[in-house]
N, C-alpha and C positions, 0 to 999 in steps of 0.2 A: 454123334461121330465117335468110331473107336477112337481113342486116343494114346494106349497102353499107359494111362498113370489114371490113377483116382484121388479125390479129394471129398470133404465136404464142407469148402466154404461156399458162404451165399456172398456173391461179390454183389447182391446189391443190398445187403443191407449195411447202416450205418452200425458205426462202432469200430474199437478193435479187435481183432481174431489175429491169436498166435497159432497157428496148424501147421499140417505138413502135405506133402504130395508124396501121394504110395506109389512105388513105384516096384512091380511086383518081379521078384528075382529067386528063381527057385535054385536051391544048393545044396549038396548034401546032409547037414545038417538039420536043414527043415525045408520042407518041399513048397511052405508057404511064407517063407521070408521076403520081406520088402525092404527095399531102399526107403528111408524118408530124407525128402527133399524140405525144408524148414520154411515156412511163407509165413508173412506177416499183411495183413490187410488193415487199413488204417481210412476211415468210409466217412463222412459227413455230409449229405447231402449233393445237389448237383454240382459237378465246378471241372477245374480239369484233370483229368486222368494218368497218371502217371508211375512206370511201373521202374523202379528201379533193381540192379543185379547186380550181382559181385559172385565169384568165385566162377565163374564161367572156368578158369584153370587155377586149378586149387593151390599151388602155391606164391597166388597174388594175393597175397593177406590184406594190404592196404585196404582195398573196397571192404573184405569181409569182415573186417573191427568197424570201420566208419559204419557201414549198415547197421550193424549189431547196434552199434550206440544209438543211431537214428531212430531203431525201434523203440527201445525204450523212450526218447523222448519225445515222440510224436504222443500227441495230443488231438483225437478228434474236436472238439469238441472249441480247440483253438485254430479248425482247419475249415476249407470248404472244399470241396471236391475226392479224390481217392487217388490213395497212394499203396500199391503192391510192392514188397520186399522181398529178393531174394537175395539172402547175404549168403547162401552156399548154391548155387545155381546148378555145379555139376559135383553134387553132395559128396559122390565118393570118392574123385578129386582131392576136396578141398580137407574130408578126412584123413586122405593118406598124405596131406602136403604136399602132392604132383601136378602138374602140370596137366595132365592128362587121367582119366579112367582107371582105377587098375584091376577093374571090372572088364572093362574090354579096350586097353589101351586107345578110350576115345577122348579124341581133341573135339570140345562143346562147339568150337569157335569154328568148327571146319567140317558140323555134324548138319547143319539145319543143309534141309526143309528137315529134317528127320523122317522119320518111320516107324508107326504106330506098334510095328513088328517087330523093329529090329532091335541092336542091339541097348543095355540100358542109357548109353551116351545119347542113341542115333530117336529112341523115343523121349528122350528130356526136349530132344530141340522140337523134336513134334510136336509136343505139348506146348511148347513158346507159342512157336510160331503160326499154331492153328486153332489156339483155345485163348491163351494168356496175350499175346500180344494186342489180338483185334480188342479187346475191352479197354484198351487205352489210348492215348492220343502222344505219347512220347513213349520213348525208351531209352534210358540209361545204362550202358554196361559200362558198370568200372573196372579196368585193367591197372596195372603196372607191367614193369620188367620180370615178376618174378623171386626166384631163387638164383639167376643166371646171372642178371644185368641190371642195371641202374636207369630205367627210362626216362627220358628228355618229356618233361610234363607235356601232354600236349592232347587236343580234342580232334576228336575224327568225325566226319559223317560222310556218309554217299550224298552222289552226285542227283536231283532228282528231276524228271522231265519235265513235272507240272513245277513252272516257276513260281509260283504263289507259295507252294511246299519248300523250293528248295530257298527261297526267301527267309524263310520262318526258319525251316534250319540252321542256315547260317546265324541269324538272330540268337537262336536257343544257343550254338557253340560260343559265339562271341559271349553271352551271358555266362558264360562255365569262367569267366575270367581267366583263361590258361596263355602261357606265351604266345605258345605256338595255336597252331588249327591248319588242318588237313583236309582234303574236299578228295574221297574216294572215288574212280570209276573203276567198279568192279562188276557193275553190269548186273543184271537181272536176276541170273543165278547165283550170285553171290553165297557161299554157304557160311557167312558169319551174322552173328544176332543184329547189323546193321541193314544187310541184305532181308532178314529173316522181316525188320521190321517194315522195312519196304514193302516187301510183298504183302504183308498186312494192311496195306495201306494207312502206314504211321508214322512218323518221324524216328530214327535209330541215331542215336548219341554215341559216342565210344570215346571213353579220355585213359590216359594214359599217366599213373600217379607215382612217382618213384619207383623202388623195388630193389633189387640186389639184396633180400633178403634179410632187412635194417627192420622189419617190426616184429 
């Protein structure tokens, strides 16, 4: 499948791999300049699959220091199953400190299913949602409030049809130990990494960690 990003990890072997996702963006400067997108793969054999992300809007730092620490102390070899990292999810983002793209003023969170073609926001989410999501059996996006506001901790998922799924959902949120907890219908099309994960036929997480700008 076209995908508009390249990589060369092998997501089934064991171990750890620190890489990146090219993601190719041609500019005056140089006609063959790429965005790198930062992933971390952490592999021990079979068990469950889980991809966690942050920075989906770049200036939610909270997720993006937690991950970064996670990577370093993840430990194959004290793990069973596979764990993928995206602690800069929409890279250039989370470089310029914005909320959104300043690549092509795109909001990650409001980009999927994406587009292999389109813009660099609109093929990040493509790449989630039709290469990266389906290899795993959850997903976790961490959010806060940002640089704007102070958000009320709190865990989201969609609403899901197969109730044995939205069972388990609910289970996984309750486990996030947060106050609060949110049950989304935003329906099928949904263009957030929640929806994104749905359609991969997965589980999608979203929790909501401080913010106002305090890290």
């Amino acid at each position: 499948m076209h995908t508009g990003l390249f990589h060369t990890i092998d997501f089934d072997a064991d171990g750890k791999v620190l890489d990146h996702l090219g993601l190719p963006f041609s500019v005056d400067r140089s006609p063959y300049f790429h965005v790198k997108v930062p992933v971390a793969r952490i592999k021990n054999g079979d068990g469950p699959r889980v991809l966690l992300m942050a920075g989906n809007h770049g200036d939610e730092y909270e997720g993006e220091f937690a991950l970064a620490r996670l990577i370093r102390r993840l430990d194959p070899a004290r793990m069973k199953g596979a764990v993928t990292i995206l602690p800069m999810s929409n890279a250039p983002a989370v470089r310029a400190s914005k909320r959104c793209s300043p690549l092509d003023g795109g909001n990650l969170n409001r980009a999927f299913p994406g587009d292999p073609d389109g813009t660099p926001t609109r093929r990040i989410a493509h790449f989630l949602e039709h290469e990266l999501f389906p290899r795993h059996d959850v997903v976790l996006d961490l959010h806060s409030g940002g640089t704007s506001m102070a958000h009320l901790p709190c865990a989201l998922i969609e609403r899901h049809a197969d109730p044995a799924r939205q069972e388990r959902a609910v289970a996984l949120m309750r486990a996030l130990g947060l106050p609060w907890g949110f049950i989304a219908d935003n329906g099928p099309a949904a263009p957030t990494s929640m929806g994104a994960a749905a359609r991969a036929g997965i589980i999608g997480l979203s929790g909501e960690f401080g913010g106002g700008g305090t890290v």
